[in-house]
TIVO-2410 file (N, C-alpha, C; in nm, 3 decimals):
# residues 147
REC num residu      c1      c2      c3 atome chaine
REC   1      X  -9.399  -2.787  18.112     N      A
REC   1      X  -9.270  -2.725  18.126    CA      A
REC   1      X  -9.285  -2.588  18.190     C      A
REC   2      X  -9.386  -2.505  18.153     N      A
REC   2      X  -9.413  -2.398  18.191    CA      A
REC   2      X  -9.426  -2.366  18.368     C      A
REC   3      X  -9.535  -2.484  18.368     N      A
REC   3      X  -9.553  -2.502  18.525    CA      A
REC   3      X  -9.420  -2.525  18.600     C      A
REC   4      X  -9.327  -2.568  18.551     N      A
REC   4      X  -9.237  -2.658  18.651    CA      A
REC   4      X  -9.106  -2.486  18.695     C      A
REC   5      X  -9.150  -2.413  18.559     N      A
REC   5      X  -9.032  -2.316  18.612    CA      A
REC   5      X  -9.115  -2.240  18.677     C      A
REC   6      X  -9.277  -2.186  18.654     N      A
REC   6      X  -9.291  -2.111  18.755    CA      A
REC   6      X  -9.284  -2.141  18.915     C      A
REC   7      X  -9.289  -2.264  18.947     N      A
REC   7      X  -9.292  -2.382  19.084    CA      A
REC   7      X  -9.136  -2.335  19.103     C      A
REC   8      X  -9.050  -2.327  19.061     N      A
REC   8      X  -8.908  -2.284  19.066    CA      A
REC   8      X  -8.907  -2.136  19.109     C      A
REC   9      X  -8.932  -2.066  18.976     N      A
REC   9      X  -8.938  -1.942  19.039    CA      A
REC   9      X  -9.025  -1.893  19.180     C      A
REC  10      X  -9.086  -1.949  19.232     N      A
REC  10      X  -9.175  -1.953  19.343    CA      A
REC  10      X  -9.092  -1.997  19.466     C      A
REC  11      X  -9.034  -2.122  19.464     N      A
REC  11      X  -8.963  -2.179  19.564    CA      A
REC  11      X  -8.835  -2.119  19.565     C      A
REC  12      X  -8.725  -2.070  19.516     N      A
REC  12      X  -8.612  -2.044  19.487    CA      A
REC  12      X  -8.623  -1.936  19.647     C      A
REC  13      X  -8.725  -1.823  19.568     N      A
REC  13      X  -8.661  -1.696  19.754    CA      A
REC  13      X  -8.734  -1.709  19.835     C      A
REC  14      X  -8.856  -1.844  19.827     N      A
REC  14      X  -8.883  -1.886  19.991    CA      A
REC  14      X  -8.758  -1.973  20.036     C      A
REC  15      X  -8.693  -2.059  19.982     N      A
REC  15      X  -8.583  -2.131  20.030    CA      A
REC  15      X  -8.496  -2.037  20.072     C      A
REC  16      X  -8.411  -1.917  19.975     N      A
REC  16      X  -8.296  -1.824  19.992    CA      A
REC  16      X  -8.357  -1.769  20.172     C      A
REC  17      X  -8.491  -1.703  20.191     N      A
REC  17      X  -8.529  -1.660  20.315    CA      A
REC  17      X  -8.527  -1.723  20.445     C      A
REC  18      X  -8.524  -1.892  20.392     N      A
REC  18      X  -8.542  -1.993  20.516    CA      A
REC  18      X  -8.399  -2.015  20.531     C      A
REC  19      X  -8.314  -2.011  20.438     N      A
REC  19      X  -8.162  -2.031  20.474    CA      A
REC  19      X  -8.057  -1.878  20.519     C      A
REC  20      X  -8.129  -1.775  20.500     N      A
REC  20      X  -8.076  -1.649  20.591    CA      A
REC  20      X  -8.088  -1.653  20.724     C      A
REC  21      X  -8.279  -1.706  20.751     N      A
REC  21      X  -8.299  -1.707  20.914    CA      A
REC  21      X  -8.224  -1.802  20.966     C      A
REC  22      X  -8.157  -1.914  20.860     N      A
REC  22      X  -8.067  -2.025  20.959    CA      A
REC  22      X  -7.971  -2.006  20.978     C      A
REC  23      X  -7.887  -1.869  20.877     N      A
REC  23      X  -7.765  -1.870  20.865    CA      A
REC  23      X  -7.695  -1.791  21.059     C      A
REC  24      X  -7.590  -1.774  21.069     N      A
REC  24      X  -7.507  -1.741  21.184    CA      A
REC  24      X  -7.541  -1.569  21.235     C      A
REC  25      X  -7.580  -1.533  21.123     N      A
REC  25      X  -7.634  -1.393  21.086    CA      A
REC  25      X  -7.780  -1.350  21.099     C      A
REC  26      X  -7.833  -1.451  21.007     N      A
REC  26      X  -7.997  -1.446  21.024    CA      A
REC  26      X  -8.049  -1.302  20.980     C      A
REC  27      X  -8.187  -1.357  20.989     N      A
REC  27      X  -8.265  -1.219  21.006    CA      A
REC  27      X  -8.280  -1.086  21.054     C      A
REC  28      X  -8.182  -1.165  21.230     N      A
REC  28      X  -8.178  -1.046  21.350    CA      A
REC  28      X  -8.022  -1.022  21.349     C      A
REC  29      X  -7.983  -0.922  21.411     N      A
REC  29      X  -7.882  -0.897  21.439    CA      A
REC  29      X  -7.802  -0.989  21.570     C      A
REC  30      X  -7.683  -1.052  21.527     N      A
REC  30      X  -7.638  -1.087  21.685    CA      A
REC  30      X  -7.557  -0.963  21.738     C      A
REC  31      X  -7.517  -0.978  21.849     N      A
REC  31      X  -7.448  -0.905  21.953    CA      A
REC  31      X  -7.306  -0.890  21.907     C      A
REC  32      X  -7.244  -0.955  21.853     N      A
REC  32      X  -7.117  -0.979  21.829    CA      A
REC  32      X  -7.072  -0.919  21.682     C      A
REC  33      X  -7.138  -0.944  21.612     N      A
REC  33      X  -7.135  -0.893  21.437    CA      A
REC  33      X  -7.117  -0.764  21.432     C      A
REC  34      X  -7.017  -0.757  21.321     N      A
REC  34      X  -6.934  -0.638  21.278    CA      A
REC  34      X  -7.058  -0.528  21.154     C      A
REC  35      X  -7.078  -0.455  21.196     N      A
REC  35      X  -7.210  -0.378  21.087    CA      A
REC  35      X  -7.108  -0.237  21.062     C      A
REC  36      X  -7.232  -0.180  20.977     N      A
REC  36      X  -7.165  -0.025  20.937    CA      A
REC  36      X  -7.169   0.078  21.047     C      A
REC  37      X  -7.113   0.141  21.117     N      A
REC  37      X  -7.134   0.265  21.215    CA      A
REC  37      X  -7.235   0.366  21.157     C      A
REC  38      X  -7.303   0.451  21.301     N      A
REC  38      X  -7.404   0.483  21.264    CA      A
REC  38      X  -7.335   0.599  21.196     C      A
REC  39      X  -7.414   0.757  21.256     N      A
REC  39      X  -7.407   0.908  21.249    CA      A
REC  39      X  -7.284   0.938  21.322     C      A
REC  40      X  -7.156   1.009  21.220     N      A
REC  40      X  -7.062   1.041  21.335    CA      A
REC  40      X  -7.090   1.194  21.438     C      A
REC  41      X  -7.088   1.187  21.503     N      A
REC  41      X  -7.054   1.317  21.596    CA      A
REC  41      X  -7.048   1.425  21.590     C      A
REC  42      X  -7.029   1.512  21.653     N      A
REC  42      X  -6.951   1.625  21.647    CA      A
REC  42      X  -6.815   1.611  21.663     C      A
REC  43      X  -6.743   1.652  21.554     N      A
REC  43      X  -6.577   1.620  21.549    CA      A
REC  43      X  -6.538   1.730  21.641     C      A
REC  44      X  -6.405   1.708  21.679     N      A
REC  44      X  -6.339   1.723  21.811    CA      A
REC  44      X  -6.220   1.830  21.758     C      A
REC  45      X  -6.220   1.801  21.612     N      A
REC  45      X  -6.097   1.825  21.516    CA      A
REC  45      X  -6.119   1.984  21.514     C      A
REC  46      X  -6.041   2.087  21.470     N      A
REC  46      X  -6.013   2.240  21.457    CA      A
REC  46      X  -6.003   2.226  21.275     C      A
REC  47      X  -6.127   2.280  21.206     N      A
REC  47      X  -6.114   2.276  21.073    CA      A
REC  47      X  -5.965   2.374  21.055     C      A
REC  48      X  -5.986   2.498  21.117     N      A
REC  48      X  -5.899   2.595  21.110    CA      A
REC  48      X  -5.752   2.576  21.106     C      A
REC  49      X  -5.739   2.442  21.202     N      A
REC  49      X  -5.613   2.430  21.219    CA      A
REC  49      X  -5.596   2.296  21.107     C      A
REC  50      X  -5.646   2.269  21.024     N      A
REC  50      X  -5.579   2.113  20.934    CA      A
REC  50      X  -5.576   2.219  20.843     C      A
REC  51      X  -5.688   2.340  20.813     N      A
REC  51      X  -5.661   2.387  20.672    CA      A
REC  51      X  -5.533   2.522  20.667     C      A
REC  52      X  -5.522   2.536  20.799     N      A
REC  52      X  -5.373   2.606  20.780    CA      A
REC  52      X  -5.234   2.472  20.741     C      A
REC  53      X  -5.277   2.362  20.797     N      A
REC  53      X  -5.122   2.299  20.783    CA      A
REC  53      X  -5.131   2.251  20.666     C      A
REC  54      X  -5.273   2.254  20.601     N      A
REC  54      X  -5.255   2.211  20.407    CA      A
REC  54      X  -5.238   2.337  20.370     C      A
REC  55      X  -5.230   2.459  20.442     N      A
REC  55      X  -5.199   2.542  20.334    CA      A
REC  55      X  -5.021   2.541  20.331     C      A
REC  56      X  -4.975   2.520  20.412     N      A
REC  56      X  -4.825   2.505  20.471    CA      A
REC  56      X  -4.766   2.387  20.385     C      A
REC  57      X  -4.878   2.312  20.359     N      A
REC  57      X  -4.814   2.224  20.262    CA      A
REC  57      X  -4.831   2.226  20.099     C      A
REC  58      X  -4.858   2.353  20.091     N      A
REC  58      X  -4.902   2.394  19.904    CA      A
REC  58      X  -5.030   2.282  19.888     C      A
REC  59      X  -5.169   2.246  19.992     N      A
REC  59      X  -5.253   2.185  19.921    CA      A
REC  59      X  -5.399   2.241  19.966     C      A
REC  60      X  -5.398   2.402  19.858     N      A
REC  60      X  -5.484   2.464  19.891    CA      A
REC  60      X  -5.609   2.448  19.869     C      A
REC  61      X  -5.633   2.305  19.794     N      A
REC  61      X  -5.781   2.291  19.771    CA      A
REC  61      X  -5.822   2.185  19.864     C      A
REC  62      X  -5.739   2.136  19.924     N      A
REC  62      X  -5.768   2.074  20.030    CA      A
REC  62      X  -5.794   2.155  20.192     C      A
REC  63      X  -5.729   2.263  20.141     N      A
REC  63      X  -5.713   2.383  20.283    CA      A
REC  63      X  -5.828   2.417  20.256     C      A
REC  64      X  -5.886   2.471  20.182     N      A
REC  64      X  -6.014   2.536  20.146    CA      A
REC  64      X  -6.149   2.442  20.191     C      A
REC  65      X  -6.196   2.305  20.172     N      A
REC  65      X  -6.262   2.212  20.198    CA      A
REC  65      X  -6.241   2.204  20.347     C      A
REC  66      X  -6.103   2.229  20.432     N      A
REC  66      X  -6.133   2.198  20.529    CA      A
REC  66      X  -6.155   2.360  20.630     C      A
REC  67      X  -6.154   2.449  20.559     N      A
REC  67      X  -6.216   2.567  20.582    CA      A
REC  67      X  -6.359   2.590  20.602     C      A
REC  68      X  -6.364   2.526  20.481     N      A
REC  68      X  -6.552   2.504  20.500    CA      A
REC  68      X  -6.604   2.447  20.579     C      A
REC  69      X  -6.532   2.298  20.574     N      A
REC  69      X  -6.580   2.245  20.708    CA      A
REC  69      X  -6.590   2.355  20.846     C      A
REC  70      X  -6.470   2.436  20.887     N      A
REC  70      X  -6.485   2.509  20.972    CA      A
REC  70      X  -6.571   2.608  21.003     C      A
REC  71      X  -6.635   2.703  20.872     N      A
REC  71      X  -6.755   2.750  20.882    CA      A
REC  71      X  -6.828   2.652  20.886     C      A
REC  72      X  -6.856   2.562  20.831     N      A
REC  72      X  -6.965   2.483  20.869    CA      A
REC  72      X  -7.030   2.488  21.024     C      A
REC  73      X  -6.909   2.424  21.104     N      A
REC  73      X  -6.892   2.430  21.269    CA      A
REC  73      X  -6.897   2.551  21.305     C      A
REC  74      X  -6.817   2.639  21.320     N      A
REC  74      X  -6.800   2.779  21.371    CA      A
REC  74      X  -6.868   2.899  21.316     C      A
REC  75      X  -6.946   2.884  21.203     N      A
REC  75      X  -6.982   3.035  21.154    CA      A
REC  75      X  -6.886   3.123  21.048     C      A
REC  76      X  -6.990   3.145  20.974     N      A
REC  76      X  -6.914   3.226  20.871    CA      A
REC  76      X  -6.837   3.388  20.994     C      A
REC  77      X  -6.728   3.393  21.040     N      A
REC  77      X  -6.658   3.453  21.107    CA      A
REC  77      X  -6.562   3.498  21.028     C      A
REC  78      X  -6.479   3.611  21.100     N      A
REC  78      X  -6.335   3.664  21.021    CA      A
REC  78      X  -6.253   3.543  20.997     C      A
REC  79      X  -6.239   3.492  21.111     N      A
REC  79      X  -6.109   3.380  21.068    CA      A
REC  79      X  -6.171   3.324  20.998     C      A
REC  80      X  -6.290   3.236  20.959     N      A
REC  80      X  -6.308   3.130  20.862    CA      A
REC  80      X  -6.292   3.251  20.692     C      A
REC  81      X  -6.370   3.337  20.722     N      A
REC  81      X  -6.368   3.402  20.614    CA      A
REC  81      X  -6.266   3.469  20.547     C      A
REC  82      X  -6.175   3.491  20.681     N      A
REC  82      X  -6.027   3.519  20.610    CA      A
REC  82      X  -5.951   3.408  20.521     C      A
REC  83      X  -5.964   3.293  20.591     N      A
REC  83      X  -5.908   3.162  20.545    CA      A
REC  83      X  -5.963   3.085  20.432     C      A
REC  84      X  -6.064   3.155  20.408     N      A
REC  84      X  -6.148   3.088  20.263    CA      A
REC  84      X  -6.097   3.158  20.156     C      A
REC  85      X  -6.081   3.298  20.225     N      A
REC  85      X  -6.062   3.399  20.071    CA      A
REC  85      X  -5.913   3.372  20.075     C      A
REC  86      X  -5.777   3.336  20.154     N      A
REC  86      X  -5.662   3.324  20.144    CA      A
REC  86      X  -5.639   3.205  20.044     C      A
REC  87      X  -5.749   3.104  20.035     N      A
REC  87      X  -5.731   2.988  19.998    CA      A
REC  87      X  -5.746   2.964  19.884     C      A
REC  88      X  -5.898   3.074  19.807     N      A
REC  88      X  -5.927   3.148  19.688    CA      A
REC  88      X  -5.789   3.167  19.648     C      A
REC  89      X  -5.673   3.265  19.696     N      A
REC  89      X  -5.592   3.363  19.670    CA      A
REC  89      X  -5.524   3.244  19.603     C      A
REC  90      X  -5.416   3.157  19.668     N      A
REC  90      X  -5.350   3.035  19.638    CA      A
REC  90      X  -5.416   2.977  19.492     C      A
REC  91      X  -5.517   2.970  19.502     N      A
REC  91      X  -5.582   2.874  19.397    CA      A
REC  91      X  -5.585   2.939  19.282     C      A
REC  92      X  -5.618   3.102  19.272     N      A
REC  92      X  -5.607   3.209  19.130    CA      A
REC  92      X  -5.709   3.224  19.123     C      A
REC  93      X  -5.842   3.230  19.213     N      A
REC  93      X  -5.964   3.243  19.202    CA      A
REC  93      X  -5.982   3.409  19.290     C      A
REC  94      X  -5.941   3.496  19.228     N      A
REC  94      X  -5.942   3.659  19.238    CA      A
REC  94      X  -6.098   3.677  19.316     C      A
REC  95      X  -6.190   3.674  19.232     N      A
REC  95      X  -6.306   3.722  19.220    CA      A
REC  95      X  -6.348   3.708  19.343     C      A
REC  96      X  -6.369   3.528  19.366     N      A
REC  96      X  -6.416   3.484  19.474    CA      A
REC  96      X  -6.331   3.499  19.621     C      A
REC  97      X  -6.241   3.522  19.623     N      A
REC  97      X  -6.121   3.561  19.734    CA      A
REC  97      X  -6.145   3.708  19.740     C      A
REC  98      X  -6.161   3.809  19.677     N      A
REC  98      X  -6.174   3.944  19.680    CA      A
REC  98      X  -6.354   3.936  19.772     C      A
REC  99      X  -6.493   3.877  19.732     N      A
REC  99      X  -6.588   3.916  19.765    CA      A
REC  99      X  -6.535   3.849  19.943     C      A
REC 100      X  -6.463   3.739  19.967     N      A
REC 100      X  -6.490   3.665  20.114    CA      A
REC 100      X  -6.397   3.768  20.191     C      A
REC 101      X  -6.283   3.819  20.137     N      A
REC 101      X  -6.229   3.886  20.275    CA      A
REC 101      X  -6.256   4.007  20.252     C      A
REC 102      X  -6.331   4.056  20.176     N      A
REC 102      X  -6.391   4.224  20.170    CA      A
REC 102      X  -6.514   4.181  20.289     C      A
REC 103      X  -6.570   4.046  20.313     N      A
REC 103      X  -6.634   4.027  20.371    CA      A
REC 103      X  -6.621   4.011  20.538     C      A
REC 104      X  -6.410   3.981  20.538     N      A
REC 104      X  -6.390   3.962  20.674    CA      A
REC 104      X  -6.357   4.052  20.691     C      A
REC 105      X  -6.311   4.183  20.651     N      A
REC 105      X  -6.241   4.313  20.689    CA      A
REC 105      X  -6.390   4.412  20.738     C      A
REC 106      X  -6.527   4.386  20.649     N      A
REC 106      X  -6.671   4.432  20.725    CA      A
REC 106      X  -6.674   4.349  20.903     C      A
REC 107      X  -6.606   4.232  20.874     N      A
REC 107      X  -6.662   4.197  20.975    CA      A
REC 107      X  -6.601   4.240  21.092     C      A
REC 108      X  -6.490   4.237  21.070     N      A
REC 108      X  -6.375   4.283  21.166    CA      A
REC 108      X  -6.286   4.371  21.131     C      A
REC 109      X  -6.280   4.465  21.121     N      A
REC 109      X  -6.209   4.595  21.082    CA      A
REC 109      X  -6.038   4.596  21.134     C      A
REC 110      X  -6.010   4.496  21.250     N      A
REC 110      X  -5.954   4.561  21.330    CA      A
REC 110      X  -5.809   4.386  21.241     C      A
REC 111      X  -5.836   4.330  21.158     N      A
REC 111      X  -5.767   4.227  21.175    CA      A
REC 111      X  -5.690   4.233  21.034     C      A
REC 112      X  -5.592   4.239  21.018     N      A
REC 112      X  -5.476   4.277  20.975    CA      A
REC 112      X  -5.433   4.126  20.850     C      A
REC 113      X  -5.451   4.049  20.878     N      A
REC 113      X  -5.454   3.945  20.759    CA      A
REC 113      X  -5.548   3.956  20.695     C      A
REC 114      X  -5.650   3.961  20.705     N      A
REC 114      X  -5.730   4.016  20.615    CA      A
REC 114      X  -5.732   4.104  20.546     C      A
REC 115      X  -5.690   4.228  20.579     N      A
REC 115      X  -5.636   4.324  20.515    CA      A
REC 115      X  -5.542   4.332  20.433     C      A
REC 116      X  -5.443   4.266  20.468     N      A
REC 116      X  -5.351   4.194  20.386    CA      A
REC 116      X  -5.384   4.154  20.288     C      A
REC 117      X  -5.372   4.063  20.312     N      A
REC 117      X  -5.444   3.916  20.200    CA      A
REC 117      X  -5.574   4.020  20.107     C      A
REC 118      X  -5.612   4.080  20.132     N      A
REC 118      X  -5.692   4.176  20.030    CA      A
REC 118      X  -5.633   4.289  19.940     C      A
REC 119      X  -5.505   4.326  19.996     N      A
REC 119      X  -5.404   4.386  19.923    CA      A
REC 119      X  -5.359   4.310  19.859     C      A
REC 120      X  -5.319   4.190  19.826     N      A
REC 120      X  -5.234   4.132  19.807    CA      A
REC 120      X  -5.379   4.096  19.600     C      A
REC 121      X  -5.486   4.055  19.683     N      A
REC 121      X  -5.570   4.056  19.581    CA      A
REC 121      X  -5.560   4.172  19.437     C      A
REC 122      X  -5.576   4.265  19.528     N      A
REC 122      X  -5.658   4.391  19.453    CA      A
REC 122      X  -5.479   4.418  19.378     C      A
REC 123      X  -5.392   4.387  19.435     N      A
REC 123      X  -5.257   4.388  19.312    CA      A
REC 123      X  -5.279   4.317  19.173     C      A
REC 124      X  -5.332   4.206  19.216     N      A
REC 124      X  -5.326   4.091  19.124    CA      A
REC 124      X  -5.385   4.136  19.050     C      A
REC 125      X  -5.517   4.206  19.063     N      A
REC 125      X  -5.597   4.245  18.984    CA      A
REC 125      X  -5.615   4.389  18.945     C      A
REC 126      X  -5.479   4.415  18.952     N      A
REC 126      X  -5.443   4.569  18.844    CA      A
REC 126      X  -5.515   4.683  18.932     C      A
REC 127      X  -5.561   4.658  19.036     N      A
REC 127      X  -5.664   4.803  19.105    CA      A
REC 127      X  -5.496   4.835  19.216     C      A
REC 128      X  -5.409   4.888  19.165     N      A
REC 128      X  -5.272   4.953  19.284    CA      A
REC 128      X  -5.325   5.042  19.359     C      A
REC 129      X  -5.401   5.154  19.316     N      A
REC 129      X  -5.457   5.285  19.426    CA      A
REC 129      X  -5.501   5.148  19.523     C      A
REC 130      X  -5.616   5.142  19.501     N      A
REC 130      X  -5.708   5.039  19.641    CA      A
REC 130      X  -5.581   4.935  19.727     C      A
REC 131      X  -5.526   4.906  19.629     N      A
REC 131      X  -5.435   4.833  19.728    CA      A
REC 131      X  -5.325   4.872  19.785     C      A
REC 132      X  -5.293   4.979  19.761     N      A
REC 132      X  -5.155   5.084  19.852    CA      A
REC 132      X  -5.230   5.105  19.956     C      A
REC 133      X  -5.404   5.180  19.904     N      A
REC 133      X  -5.440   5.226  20.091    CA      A
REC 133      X  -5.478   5.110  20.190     C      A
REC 134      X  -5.531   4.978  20.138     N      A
REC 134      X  -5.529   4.856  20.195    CA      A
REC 134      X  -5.397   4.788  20.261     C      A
REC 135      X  -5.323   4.783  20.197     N      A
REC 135      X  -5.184   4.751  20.283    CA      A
REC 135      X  -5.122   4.865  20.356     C      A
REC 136      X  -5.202   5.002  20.379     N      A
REC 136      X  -5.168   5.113  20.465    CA      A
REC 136      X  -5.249   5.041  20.610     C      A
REC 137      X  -5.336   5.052  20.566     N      A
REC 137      X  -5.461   4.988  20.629    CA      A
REC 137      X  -5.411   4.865  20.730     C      A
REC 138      X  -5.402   4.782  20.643     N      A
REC 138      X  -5.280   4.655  20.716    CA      A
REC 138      X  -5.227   4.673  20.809     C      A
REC 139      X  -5.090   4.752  20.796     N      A
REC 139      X  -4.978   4.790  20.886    CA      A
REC 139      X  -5.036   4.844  20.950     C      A
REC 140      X  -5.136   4.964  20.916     N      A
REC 140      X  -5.183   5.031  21.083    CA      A
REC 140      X  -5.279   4.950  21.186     C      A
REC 141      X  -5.350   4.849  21.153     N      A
REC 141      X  -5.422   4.765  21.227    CA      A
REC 141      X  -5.313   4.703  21.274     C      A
REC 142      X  -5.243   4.662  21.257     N      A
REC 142      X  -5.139   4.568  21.323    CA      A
REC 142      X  -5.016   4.688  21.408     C      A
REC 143      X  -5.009   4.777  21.406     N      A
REC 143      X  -4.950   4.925  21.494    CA      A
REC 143      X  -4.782   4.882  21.411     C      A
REC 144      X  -4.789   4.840  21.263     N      A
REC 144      X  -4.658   4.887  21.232    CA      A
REC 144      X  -4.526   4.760  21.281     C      A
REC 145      X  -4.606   4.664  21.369     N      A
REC 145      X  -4.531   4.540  21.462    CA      A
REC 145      X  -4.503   4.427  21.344     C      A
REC 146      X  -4.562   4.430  21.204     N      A
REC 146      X  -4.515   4.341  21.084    CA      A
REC 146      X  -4.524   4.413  20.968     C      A
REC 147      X  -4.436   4.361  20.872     N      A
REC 147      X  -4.391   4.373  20.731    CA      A
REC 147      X  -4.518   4.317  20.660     C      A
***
């Protein structure tokens, strides 16, 4: 009895192997058969621009993911870094929104949402001196042309 199942267990996945190479599919690939796609690309897509229109749509943790994606592509830059810490802001994550656009206002001095959006922080978080001269700051990078 013993013998007869190991003779089984033996023959069972030489048979399963001889009926793959026969099957329509086989061993090799045909020409025609539907498989998994390989490595995608370099996307074509503007992270910057899907994670502004989720922010437009109140879905800031989705804006944020596709922020990253955009540093990912582009570099930790003002705009990505403005748009990460704006996205922080939305979400109630102070801390981490205060270190990224203290990080885009080093980077770029001259850009006015950022500045913003860092006033807008440093309210939240009870520091008013820092954020009166920050939203001074604001308006004068921008020459006074927005509210």
């Amino acid at each position: 009895m013993a013998a007869r199942v190991l003779v089984l267990t033996a023959v069972i996945p030489v048979a399963l192997a001889a009926l793959a190479a026969c099957s329509s599919g086989g061993l090799n690939r045909s020409a025609g058969g539907v498989y998994a796609p390989g490595v995608a690309g370099k996307s074509d897509i503007d992270g910057l621009i899907v994670g502004h229109r989720l922010m437009d749509a109140g879905e800031y943790e989705l804006a944020l993911d596709a922020y990253t994606r955009a540093a990912g592509q582009q570099g930790l830059n003002v705009d990505t870094l403005s748009a990460m810490g704006s996205a922080n802001l939305r979400l109630g994550r102070l801390g981490q929104a205060e270190a990224l656009l203290r990080r885009a206002v080093d980077e770029d001095p001259d850009f006015p949402p950022a500045w913003n959006n860092l006033g807008v922080v440093l309210m939240e978080r009870g520091q008013i001196g820092e954020a009166a001269e920050v939203f001074r700051r604001a308006f004068a990078t921008d020459n006074g042309n927005s509210d």
